[in-house]
MMTF fields as JSON, N, C-alpha, C and O atoms, coordinates in Angstrom:
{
  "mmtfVersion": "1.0.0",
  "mmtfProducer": "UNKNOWN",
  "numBonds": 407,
  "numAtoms": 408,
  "numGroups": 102,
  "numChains": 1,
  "numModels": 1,
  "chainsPerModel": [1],
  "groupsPerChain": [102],
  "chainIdList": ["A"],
  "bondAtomList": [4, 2, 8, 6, 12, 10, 16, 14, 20, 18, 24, 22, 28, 26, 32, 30, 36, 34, 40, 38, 44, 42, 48, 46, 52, 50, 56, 54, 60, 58, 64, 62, 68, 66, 72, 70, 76, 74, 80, 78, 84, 82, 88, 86, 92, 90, 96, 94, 100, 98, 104, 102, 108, 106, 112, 110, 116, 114, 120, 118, 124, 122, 128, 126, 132, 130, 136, 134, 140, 138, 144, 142, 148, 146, 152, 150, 156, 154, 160, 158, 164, 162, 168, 166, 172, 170, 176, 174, 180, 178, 184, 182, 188, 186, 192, 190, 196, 194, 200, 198, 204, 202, 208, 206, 212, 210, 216, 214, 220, 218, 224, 222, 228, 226, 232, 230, 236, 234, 240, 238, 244, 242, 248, 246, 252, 250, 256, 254, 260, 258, 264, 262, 268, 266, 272, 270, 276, 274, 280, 278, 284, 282, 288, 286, 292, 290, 296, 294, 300, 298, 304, 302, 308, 306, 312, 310, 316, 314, 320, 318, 324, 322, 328, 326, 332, 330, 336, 334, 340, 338, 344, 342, 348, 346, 352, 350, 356, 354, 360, 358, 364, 362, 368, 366, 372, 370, 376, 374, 380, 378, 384, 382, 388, 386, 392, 390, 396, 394, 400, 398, 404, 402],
  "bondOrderList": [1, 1, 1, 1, 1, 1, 1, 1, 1, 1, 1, 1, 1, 1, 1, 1, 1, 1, 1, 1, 1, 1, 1, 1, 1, 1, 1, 1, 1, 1, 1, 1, 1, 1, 1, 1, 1, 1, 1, 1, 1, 1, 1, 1, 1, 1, 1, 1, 1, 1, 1, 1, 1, 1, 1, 1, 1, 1, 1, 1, 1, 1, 1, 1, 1, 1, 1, 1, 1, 1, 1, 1, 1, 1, 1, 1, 1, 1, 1, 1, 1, 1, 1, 1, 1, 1, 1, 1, 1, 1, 1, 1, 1, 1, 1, 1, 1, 1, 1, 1, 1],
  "groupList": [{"groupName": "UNK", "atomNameList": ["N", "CA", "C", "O"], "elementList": ["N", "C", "C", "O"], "formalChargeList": [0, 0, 0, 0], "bondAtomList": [1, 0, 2, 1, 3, 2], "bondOrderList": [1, 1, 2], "singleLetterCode": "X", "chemCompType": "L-PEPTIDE LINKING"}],
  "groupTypeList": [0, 0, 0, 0, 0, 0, 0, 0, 0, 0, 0, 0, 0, 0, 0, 0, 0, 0, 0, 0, 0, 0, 0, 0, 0, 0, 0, 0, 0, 0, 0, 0, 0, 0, 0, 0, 0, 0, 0, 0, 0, 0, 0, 0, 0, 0, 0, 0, 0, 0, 0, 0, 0, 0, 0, 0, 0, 0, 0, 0, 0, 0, 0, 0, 0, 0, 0, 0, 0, 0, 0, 0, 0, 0, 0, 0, 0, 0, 0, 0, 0, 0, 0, 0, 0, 0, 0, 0, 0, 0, 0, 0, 0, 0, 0, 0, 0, 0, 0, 0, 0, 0],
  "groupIdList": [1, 2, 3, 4, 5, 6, 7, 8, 9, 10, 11, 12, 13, 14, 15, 16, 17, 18, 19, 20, 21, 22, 23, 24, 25, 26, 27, 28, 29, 30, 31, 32, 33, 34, 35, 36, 37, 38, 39, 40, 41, 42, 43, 44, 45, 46, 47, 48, 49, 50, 51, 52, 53, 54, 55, 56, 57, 58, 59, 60, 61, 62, 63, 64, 65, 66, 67, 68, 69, 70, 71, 72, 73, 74, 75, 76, 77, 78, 79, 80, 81, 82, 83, 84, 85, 86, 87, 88, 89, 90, 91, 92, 93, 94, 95, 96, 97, 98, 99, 100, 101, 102],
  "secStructList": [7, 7, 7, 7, 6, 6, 2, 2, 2, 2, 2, 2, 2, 2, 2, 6, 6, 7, 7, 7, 1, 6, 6, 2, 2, 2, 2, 2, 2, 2, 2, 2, 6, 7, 7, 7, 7, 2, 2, 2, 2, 2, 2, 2, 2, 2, 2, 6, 6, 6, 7, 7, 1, 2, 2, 2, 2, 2, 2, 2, 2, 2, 2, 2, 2, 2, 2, 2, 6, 6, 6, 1, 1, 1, 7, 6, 6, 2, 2, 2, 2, 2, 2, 2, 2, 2, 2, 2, 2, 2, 2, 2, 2, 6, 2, 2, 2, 2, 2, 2, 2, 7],
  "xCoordList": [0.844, 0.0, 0.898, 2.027, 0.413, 1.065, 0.536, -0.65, 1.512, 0.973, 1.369, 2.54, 0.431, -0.318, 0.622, 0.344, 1.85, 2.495, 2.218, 2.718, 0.962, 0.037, -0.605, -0.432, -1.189, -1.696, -0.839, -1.32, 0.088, 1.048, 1.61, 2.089, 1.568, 1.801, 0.979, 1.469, -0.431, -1.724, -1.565, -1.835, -1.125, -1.3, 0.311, 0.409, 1.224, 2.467, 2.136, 2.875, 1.304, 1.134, -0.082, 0.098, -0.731, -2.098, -1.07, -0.926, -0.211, 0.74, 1.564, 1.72, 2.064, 2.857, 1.877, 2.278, 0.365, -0.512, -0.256, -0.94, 0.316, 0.354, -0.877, -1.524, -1.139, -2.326, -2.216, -1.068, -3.243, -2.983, -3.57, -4.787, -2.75, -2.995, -2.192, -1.489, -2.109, -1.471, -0.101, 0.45, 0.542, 1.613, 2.73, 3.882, 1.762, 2.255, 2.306, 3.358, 1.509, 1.565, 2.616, 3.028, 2.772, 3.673, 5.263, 6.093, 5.512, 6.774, 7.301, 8.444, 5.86, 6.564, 6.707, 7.597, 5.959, 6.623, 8.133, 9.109, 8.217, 9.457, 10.422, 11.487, 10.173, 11.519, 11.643, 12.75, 10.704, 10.693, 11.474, 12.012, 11.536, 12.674, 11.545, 11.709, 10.751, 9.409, 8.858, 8.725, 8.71, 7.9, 6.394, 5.384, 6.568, 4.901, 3.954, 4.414, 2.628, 1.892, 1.104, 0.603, 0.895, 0.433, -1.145, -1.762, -1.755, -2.649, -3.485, -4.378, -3.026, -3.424, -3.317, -4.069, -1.953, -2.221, -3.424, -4.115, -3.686, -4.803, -6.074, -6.623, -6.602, -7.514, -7.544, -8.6, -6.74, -6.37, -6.564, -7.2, -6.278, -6.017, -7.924, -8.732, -8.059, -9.643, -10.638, -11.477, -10.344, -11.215, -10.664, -11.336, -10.191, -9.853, -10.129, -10.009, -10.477, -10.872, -12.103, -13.057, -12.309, -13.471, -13.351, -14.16, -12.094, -11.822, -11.877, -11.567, -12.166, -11.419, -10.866, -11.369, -9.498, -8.482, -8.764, -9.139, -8.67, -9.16, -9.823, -9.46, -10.938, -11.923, -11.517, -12.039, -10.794, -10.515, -9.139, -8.925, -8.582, -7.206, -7.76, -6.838, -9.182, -9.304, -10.244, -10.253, -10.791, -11.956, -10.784, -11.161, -9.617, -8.416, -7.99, -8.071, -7.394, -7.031, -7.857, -7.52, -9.257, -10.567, -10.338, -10.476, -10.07, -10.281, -9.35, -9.409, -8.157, -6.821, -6.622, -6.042, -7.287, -7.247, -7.786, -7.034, -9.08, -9.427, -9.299, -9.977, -7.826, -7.24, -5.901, -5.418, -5.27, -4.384, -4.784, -4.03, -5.921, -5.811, -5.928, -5.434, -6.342, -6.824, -5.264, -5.219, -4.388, -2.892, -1.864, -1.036, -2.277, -1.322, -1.881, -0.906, -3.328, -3.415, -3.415, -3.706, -3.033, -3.086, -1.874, -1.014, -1.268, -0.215, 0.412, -0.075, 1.75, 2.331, 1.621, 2.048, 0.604, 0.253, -0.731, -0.62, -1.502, -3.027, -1.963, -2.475, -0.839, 0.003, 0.345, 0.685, 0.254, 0.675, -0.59, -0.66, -1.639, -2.5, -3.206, -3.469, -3.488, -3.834, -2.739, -3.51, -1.839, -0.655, -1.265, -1.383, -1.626, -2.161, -3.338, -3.548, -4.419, -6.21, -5.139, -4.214, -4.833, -4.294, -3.729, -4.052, -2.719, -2.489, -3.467, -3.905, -4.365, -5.466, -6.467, -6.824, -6.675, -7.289, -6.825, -7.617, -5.701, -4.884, -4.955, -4.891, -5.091, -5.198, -5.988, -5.866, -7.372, -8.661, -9.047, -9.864, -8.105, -8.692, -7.491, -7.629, -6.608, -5.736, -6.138, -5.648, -7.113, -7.971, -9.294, -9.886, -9.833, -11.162, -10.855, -11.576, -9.29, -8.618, -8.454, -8.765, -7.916, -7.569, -8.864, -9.268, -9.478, -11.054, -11.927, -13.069, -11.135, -11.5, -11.41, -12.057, -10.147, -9.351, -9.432, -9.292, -9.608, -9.794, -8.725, -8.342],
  "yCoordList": [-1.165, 0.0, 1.239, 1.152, 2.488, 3.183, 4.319, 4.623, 4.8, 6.082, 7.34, 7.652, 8.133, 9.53, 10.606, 10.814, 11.3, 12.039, 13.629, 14.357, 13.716, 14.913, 14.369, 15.08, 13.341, 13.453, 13.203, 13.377, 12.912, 13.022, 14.303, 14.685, 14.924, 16.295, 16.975, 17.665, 16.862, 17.351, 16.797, 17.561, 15.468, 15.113, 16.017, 16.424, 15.867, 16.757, 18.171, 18.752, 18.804, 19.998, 19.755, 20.285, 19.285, 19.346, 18.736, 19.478, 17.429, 17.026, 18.534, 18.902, 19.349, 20.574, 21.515, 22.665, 21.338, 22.498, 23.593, 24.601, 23.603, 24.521, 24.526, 23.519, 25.549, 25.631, 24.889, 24.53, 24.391, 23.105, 24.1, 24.273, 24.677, 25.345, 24.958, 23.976, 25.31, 25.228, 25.497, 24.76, 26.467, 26.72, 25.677, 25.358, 25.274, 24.864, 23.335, 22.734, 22.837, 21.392, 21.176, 20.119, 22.461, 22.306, 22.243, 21.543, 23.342, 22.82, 21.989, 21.555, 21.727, 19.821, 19.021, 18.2, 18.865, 17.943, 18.464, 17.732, 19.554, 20.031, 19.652, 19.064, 19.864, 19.6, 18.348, 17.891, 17.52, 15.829, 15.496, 14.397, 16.412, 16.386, 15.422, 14.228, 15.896, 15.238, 16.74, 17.897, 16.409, 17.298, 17.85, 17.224, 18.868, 19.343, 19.741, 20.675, 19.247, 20.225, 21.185, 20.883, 21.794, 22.933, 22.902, 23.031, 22.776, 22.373, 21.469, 21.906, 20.1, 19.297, 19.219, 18.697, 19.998, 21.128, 21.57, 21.3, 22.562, 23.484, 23.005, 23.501, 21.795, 21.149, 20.107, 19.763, 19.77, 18.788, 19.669, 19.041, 20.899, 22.085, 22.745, 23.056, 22.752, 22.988, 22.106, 22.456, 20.66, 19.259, 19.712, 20.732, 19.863, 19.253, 20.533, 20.491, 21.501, 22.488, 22.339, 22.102, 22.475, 21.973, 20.131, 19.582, 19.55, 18.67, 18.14, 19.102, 16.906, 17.03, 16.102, 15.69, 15.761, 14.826, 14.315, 13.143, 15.047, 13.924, 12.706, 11.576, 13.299, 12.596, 11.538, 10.51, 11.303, 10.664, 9.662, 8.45, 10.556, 9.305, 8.717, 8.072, 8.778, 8.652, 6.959, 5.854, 7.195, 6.254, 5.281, 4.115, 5.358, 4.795, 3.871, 2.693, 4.312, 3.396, 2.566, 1.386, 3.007, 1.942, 0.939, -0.28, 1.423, -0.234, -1.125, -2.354, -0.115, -1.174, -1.807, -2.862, -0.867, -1.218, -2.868, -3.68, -3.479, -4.674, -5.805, -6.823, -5.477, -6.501, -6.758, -7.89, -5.685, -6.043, -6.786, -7.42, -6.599, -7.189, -8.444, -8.703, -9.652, -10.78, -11.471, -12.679, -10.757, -11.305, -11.673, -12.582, -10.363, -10.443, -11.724, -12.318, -12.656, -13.922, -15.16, -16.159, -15.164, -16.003, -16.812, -16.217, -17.923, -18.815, -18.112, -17.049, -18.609, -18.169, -18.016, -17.096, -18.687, -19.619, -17.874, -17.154, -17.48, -16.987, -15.234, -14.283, -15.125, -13.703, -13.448, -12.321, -14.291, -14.251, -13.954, -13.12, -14.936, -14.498, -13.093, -12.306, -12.843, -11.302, -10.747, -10.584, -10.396, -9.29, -9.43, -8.349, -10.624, -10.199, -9.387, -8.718, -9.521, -9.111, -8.156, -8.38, -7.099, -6.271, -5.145, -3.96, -5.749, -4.931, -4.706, -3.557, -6.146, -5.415, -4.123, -3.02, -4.517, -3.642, -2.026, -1.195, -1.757, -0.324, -0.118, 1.046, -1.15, -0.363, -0.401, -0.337, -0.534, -0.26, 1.216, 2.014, 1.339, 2.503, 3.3, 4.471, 3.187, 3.993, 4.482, 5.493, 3.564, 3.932, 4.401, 5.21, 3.922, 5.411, 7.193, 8.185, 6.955, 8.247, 9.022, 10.188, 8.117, 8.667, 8.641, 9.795, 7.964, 8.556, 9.952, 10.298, 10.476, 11.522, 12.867, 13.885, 12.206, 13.507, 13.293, 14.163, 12.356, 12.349, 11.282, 10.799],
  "zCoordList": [0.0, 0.0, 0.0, 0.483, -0.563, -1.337, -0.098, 0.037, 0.652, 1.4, 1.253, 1.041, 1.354, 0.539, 1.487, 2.668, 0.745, 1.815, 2.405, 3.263, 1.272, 1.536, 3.082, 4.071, 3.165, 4.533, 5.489, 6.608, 5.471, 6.382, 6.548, 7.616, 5.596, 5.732, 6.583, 7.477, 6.403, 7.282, 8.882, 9.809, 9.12, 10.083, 11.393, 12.55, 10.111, 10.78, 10.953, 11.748, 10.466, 10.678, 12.046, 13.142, 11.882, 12.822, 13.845, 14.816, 13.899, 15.707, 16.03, 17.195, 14.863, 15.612, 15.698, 15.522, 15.978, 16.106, 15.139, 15.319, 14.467, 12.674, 11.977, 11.688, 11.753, 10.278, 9.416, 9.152, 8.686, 7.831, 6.53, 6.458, 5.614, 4.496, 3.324, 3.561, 2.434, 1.299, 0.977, 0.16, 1.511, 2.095, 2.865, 2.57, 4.078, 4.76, 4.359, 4.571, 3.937, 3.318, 1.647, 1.166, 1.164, 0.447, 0.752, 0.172, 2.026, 2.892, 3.624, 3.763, 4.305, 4.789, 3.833, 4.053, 2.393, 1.297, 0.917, 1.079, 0.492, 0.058, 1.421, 1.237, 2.201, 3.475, 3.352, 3.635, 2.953, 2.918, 1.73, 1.591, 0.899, -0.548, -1.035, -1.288, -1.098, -2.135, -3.239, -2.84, -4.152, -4.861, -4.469, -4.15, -4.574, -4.311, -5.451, -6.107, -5.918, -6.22, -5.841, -4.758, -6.067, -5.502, -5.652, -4.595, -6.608, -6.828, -5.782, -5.055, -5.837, -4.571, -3.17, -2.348, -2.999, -1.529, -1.189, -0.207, -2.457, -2.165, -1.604, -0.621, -2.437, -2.204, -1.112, -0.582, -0.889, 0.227, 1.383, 2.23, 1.793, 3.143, 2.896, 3.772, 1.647, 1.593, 2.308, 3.138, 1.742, 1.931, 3.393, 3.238, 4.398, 5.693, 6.819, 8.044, 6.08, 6.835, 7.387, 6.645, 9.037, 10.036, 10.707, 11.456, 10.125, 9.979, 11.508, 12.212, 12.381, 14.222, 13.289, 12.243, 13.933, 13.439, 14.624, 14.608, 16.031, 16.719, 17.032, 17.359, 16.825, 16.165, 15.337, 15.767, 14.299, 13.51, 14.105, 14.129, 14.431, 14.788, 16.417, 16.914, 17.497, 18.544, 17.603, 18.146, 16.434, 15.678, 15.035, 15.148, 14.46, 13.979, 14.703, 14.356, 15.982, 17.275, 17.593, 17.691, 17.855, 18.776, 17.349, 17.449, 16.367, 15.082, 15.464, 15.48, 15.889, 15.982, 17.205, 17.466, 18.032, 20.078, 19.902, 20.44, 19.166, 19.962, 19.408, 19.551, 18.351, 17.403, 18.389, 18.378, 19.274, 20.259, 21.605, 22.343, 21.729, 23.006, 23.064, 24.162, 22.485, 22.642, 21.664, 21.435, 21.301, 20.764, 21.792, 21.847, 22.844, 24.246, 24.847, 25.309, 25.131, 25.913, 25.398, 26.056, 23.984, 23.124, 22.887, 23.538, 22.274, 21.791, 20.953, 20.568, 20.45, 19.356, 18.143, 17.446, 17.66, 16.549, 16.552, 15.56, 17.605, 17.612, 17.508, 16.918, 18.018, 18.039, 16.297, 15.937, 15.542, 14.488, 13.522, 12.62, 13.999, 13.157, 13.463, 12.554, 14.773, 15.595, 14.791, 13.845, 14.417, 13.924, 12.225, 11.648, 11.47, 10.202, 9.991, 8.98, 11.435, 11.224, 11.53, 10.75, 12.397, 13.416, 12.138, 12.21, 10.797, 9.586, 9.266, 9.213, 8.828, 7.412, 8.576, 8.162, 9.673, 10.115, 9.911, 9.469, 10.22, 10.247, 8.861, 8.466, 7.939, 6.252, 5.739, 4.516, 6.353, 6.349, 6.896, 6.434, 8.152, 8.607, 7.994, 8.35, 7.387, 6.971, 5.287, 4.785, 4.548, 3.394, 3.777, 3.062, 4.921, 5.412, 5.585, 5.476, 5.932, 6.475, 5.078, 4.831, 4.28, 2.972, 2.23, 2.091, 1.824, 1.528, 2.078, 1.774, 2.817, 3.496, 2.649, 2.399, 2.351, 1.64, 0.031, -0.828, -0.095, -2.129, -2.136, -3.202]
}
């Protein structure tokens, strides 16, 4: 799976409490020595405006929270398969996150 460094950009700006604008999502790509468009900045800092990320990364975790717990009382055999549901889960909620944004 192919991850979207525009939202990582959004999410680095929203963990350093920064404005999440066009600007600013074009400099965390560029500092990342990634290319920016500018264009999809724009719209990306548009789409996410009113956004709670909270909200969103608090709904992210609860998917992933109750794929960990039942790995920790389990056998080797049941830790292995809990760690495969435990991925597809996080890239489920990691393509709801990105469905968010386009």
């Amino acid at each position: 799976m192919k991850v979207d460094p525009y939202l990582h950009a959004v999410l680095v700006l929203h963990g350093a409490g920064k404005e999440v604008s066009k600007e600013a999502i074009v400099a965390v790509l560029k500092a990342s020595g990634a290319e920016a468009d500018d264009a999809r900045a724009k719209v990306l800092a548009e789409a996410v405006k009113g956004v709670n990320f909270e909200d969103l990364l608090k709904q992210s975790m609860m998917v992933a929270a109750p794929a960990a717990a039942p790995a920790a009382s389990g056998g080797e055999a049941k830790k292995e398969e809990k760690k495969e549901d435990e991925g597809k889960k996080e890239e489920q909620a990691a393509e709801g996150l990105a469905s968010l944004f386009g």
